[in-house]
LOSEGU-170999 format. One record per atom (N, C-alpha, C): residue number from 1; chain; atom name; z, x, y. Coordinates in steps of 0.05 Angstrom, whole numbers, plus 5000, padded with zeros to 4 digits. Layout:
BEGIN
<site><nr>NUM</nr><kette>A</kette><atom>CA</atom><pz>Z</pz><px>X</px><py>Y</py></site>
...
This chain:
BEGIN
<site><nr>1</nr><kette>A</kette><atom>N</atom><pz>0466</pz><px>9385</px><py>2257</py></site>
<site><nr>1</nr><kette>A</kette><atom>CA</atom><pz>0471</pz><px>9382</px><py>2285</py></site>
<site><nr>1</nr><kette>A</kette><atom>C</atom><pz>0458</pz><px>9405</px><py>2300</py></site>
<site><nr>2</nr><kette>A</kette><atom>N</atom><pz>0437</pz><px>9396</px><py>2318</py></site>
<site><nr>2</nr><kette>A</kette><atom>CA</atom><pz>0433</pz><px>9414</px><py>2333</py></site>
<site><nr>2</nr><kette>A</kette><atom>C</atom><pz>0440</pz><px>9412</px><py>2358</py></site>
<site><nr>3</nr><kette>A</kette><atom>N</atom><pz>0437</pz><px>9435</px><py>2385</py></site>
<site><nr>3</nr><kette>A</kette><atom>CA</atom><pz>0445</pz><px>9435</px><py>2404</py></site>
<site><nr>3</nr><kette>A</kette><atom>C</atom><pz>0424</pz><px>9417</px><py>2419</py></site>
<site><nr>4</nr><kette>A</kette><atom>N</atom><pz>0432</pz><px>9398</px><py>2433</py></site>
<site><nr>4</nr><kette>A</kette><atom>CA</atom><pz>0421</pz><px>9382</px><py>2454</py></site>
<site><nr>4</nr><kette>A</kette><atom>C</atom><pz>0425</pz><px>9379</px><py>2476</py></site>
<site><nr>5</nr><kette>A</kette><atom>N</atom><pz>0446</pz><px>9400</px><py>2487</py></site>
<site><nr>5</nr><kette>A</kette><atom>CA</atom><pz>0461</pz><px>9402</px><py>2510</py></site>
<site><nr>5</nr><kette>A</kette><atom>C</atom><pz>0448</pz><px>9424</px><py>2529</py></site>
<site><nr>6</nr><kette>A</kette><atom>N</atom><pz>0441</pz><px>9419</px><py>2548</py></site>
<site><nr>6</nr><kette>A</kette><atom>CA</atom><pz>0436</pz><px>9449</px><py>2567</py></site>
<site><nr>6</nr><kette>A</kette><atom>C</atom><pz>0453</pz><px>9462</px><py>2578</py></site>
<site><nr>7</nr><kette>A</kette><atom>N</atom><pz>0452</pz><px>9486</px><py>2589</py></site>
<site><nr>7</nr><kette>A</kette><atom>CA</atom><pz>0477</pz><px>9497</px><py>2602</py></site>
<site><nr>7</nr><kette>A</kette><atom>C</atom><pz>0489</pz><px>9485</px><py>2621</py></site>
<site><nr>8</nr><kette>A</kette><atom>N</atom><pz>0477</pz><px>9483</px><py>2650</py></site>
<site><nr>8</nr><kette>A</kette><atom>CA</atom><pz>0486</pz><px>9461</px><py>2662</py></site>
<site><nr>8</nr><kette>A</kette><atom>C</atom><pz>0502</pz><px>9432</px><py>2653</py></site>
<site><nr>9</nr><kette>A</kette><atom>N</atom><pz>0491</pz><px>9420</px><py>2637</py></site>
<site><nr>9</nr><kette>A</kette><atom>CA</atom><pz>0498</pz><px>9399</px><py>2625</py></site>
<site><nr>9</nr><kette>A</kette><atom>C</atom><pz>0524</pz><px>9402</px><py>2610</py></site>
<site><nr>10</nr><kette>A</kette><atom>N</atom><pz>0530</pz><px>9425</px><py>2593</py></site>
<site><nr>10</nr><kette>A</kette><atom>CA</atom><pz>0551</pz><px>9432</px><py>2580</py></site>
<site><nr>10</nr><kette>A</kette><atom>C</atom><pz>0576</pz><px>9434</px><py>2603</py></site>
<site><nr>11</nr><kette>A</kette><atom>N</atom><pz>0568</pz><px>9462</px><py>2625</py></site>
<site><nr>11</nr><kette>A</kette><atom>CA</atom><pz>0599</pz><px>9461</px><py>2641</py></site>
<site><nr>11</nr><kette>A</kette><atom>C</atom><pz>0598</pz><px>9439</px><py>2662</py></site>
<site><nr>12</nr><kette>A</kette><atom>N</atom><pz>0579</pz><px>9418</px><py>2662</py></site>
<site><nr>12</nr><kette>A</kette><atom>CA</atom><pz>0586</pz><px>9390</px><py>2678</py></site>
<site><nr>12</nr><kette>A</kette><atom>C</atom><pz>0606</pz><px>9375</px><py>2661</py></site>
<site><nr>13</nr><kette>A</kette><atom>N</atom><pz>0599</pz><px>9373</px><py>2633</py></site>
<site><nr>13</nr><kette>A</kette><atom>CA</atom><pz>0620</pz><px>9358</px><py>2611</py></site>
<site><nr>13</nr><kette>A</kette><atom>C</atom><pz>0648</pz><px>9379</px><py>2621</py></site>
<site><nr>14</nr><kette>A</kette><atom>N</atom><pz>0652</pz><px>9392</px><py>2617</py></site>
<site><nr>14</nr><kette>A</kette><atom>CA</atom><pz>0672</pz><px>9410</px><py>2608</py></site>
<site><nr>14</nr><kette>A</kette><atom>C</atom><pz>0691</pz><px>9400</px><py>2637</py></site>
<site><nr>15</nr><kette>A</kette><atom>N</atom><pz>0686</pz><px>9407</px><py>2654</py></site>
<site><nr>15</nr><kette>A</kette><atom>CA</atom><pz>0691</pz><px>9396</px><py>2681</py></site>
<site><nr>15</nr><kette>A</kette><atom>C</atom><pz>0707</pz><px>9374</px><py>2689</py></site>
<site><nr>16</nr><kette>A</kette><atom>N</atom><pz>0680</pz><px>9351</px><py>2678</py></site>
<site><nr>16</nr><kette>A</kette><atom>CA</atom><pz>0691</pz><px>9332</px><py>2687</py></site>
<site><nr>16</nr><kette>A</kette><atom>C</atom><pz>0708</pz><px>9317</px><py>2662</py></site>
<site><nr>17</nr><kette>A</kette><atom>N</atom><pz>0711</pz><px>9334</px><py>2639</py></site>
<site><nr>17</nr><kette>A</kette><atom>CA</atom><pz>0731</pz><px>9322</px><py>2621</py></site>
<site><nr>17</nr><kette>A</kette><atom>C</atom><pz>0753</pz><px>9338</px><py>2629</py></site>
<site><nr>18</nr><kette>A</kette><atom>N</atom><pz>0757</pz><px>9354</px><py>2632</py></site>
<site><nr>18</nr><kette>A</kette><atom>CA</atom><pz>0780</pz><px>9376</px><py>2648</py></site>
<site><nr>18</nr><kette>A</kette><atom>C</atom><pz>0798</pz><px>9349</px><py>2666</py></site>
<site><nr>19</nr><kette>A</kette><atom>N</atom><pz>0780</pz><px>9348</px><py>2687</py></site>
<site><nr>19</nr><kette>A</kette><atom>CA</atom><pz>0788</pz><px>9325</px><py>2716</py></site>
<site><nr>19</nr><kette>A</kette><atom>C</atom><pz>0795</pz><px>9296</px><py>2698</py></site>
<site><nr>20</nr><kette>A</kette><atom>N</atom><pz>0780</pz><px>9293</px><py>2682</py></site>
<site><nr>20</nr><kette>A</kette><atom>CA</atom><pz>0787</pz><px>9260</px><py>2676</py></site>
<site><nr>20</nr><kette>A</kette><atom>C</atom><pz>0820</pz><px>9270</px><py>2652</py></site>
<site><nr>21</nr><kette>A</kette><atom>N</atom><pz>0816</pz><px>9285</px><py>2643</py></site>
<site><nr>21</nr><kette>A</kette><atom>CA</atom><pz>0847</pz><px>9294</px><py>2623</py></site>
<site><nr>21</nr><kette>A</kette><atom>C</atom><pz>0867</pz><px>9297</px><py>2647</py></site>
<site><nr>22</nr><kette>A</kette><atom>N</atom><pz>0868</pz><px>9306</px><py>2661</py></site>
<site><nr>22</nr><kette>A</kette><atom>CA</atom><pz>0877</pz><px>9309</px><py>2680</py></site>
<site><nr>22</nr><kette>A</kette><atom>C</atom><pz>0900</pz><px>9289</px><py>2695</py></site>
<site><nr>23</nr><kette>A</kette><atom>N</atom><pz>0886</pz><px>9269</px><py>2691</py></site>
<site><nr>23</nr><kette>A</kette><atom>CA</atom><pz>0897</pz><px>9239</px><py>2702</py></site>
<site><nr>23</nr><kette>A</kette><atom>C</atom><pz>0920</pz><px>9223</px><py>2676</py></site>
<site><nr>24</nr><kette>A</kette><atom>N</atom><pz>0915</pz><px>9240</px><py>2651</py></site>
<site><nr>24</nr><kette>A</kette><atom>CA</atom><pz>0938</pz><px>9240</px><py>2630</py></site>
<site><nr>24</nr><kette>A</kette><atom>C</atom><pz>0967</pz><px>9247</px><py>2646</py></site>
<site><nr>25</nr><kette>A</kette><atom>N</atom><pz>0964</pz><px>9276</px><py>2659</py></site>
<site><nr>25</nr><kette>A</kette><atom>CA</atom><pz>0980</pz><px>9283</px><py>2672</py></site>
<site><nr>25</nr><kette>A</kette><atom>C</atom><pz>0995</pz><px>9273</px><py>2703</py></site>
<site><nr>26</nr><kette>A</kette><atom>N</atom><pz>0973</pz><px>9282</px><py>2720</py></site>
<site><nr>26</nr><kette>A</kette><atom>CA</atom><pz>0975</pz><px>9272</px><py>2749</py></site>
<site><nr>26</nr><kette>A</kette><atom>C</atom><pz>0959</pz><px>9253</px><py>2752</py></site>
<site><nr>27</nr><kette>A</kette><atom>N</atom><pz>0972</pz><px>9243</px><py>2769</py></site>
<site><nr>27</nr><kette>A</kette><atom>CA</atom><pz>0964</pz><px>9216</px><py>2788</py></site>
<site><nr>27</nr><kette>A</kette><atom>C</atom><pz>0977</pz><px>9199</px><py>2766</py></site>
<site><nr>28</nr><kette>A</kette><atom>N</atom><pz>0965</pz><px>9171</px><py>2764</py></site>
<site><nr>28</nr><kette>A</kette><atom>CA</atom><pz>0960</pz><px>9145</px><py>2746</py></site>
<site><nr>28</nr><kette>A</kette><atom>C</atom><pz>0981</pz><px>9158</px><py>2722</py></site>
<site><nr>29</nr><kette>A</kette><atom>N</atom><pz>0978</pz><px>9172</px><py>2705</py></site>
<site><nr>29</nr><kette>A</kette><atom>CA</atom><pz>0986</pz><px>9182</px><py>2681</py></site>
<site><nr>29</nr><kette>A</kette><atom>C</atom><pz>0984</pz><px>9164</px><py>2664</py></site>
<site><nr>30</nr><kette>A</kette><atom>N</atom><pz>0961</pz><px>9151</px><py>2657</py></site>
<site><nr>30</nr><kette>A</kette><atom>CA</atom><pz>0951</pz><px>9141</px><py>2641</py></site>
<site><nr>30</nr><kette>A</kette><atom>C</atom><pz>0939</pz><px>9150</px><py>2617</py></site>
<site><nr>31</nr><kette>A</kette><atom>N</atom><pz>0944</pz><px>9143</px><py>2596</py></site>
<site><nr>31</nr><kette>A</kette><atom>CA</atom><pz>0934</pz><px>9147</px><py>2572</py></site>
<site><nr>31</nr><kette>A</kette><atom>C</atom><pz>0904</pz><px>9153</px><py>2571</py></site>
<site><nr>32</nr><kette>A</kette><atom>N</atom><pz>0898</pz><px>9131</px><py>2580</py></site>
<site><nr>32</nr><kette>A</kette><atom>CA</atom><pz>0861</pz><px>9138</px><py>2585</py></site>
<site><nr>32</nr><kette>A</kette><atom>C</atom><pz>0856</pz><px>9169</px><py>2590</py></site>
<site><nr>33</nr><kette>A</kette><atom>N</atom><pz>0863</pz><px>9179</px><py>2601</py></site>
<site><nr>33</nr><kette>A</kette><atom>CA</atom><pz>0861</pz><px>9202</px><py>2617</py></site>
<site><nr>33</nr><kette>A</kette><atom>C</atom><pz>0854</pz><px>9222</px><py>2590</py></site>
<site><nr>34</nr><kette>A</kette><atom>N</atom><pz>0864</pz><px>9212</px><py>2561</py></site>
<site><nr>34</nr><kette>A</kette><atom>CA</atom><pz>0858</pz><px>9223</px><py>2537</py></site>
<site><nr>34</nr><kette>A</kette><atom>C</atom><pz>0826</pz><px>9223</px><py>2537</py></site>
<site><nr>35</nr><kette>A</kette><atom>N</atom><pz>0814</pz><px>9203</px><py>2555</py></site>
<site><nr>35</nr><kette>A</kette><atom>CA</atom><pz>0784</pz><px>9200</px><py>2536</py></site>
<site><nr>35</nr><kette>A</kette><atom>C</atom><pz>0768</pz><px>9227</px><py>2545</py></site>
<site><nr>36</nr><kette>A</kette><atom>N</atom><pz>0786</pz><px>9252</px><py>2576</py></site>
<site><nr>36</nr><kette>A</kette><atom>CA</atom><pz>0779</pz><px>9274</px><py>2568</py></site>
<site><nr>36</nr><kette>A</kette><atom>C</atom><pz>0770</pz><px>9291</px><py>2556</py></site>
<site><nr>37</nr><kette>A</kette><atom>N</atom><pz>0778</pz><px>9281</px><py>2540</py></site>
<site><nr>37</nr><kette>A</kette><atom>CA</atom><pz>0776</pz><px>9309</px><py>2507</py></site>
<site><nr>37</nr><kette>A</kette><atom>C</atom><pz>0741</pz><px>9294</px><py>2497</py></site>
<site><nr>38</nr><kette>A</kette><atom>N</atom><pz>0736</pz><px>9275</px><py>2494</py></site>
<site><nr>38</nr><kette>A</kette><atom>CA</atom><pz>0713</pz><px>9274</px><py>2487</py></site>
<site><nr>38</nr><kette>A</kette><atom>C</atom><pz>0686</pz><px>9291</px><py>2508</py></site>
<site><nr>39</nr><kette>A</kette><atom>N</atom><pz>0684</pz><px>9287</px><py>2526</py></site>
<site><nr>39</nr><kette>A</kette><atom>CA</atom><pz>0671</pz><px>9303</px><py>2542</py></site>
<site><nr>39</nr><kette>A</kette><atom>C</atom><pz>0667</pz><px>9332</px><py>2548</py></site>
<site><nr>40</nr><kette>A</kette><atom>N</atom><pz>0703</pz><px>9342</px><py>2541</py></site>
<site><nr>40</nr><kette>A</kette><atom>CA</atom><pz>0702</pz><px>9374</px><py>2547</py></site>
<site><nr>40</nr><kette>A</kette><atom>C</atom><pz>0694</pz><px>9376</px><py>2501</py></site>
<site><nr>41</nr><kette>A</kette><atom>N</atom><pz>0701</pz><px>9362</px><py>2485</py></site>
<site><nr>41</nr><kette>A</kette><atom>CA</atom><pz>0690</pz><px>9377</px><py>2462</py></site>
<site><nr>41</nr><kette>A</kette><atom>C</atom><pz>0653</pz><px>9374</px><py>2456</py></site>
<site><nr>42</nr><kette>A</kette><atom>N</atom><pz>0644</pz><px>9359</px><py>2472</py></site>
<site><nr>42</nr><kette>A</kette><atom>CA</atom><pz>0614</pz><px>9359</px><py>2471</py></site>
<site><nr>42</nr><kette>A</kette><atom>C</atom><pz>0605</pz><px>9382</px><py>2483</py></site>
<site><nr>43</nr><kette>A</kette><atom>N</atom><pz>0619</pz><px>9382</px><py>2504</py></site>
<site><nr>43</nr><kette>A</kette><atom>CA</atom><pz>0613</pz><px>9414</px><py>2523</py></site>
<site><nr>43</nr><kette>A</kette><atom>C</atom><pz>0615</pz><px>9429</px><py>2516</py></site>
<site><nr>44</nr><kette>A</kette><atom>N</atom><pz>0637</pz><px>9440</px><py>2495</py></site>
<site><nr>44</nr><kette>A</kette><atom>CA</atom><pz>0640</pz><px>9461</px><py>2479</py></site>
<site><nr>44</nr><kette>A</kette><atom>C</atom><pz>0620</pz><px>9467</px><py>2458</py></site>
<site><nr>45</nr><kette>A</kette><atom>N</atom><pz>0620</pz><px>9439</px><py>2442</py></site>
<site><nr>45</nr><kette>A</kette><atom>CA</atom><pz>0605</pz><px>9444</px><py>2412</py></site>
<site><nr>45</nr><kette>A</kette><atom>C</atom><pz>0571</pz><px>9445</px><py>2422</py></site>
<site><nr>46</nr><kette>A</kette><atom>N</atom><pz>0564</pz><px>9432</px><py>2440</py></site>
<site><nr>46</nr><kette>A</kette><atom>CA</atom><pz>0536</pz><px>9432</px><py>2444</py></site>
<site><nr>46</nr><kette>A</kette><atom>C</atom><pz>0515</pz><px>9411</px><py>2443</py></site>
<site><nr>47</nr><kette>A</kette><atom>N</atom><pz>0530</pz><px>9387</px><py>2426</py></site>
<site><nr>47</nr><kette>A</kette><atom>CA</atom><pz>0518</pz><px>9369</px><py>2412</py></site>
<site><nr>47</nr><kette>A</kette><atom>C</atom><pz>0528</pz><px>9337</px><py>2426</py></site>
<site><nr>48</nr><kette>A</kette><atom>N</atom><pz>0513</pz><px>9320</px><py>2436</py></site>
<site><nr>48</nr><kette>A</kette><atom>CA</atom><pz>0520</pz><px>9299</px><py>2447</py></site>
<site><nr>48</nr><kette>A</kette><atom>C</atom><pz>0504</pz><px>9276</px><py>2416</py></site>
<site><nr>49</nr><kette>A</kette><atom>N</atom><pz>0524</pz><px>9260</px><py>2404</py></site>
<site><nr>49</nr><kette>A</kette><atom>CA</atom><pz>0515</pz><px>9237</px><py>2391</py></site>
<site><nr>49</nr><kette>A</kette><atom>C</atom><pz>0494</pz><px>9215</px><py>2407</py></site>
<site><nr>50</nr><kette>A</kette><atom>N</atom><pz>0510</pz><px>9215</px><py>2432</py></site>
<site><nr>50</nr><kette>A</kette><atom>CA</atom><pz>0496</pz><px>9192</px><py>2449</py></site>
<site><nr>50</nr><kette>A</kette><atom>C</atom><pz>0461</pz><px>9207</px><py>2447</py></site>
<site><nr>51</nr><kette>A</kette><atom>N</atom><pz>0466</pz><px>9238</px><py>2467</py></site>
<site><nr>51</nr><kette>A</kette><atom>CA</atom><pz>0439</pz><px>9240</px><py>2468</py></site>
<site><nr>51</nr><kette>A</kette><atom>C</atom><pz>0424</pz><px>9243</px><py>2445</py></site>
<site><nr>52</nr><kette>A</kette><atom>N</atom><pz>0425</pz><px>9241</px><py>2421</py></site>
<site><nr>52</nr><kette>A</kette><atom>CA</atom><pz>0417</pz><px>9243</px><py>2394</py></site>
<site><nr>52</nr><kette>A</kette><atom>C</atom><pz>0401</pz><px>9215</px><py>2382</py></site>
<site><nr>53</nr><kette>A</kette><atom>N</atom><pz>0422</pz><px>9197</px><py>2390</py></site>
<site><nr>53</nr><kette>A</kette><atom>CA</atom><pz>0416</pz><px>9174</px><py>2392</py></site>
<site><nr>53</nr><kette>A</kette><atom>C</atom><pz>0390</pz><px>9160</px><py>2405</py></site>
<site><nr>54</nr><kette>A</kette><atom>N</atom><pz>0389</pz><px>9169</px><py>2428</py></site>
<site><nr>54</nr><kette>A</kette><atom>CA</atom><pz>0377</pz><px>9164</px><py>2448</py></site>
<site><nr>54</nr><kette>A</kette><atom>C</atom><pz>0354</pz><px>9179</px><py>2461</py></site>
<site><nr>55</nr><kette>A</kette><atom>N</atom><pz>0343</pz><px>9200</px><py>2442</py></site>
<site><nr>55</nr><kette>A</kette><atom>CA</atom><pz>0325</pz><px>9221</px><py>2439</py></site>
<site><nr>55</nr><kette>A</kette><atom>C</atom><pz>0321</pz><px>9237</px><py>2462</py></site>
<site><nr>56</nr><kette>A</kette><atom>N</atom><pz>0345</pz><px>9241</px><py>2470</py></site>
<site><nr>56</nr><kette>A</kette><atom>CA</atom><pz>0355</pz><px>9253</px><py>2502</py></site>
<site><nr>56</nr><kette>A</kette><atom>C</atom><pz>0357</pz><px>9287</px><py>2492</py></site>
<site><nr>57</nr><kette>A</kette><atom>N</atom><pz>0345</pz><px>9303</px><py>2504</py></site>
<site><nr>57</nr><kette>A</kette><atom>CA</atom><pz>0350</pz><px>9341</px><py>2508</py></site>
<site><nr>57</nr><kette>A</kette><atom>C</atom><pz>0348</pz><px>9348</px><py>2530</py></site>
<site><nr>58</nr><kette>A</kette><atom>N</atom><pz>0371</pz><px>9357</px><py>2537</py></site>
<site><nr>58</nr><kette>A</kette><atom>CA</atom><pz>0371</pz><px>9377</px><py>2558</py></site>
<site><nr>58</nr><kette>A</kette><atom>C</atom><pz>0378</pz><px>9403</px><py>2566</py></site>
<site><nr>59</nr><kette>A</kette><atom>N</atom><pz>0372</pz><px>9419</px><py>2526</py></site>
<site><nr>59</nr><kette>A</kette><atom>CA</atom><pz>0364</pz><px>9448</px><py>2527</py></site>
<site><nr>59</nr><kette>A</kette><atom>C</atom><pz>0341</pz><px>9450</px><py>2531</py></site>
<site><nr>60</nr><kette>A</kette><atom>N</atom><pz>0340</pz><px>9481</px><py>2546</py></site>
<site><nr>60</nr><kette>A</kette><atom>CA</atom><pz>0310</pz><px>9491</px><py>2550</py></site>
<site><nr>60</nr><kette>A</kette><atom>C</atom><pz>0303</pz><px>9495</px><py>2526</py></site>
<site><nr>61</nr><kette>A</kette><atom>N</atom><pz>0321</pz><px>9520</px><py>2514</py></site>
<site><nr>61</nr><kette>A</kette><atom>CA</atom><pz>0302</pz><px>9530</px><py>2489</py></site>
<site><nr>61</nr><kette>A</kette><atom>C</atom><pz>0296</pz><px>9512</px><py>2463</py></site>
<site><nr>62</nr><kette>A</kette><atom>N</atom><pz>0311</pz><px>9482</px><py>2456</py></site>
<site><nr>62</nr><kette>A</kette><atom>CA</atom><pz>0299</pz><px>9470</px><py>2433</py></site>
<site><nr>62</nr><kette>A</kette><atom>C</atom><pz>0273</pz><px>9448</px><py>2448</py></site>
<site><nr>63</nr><kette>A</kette><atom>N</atom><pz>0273</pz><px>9450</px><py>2481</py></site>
<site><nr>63</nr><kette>A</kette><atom>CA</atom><pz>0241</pz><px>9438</px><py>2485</py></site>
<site><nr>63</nr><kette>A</kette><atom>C</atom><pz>0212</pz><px>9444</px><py>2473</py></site>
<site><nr>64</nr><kette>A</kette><atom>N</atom><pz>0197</pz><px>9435</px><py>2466</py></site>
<site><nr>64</nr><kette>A</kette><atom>CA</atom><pz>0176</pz><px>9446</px><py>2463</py></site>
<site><nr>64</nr><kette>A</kette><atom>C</atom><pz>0148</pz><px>9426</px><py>2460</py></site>
């Protein structure tokens, strides 16, 4: 696994999985609101499957 994530791109995940977990709690309190956690742990770890998949990078430093 390498990093495929850019900085930007990482604290946008982190964010908006924060805000979408969120809705576990407030508002709706819907269960969905779990699918959170997938977004803020890509943000963390670095590594997106999708973009792997999909021969998507949006670190600087593994461009080249």
């Amino acid at each position: 696994m390498t990093v495929n994530e850019g900085n930007v791109d990482r604290a946008v995940r982190v964010i908006a999985g924060i805000v979408i977990l969120s809705l576990a709690f407030i508002g709706p309190k819907s269960a969905w609101g779990y699918v959170g956690l997938l977004p803020i742990a890509t943000g963390l770890i670095g590594f997106c499957p999708a973009y792997a998949l999909f021969g998507i990078n949006t670190c600087a430093t593994a461009k080249k």
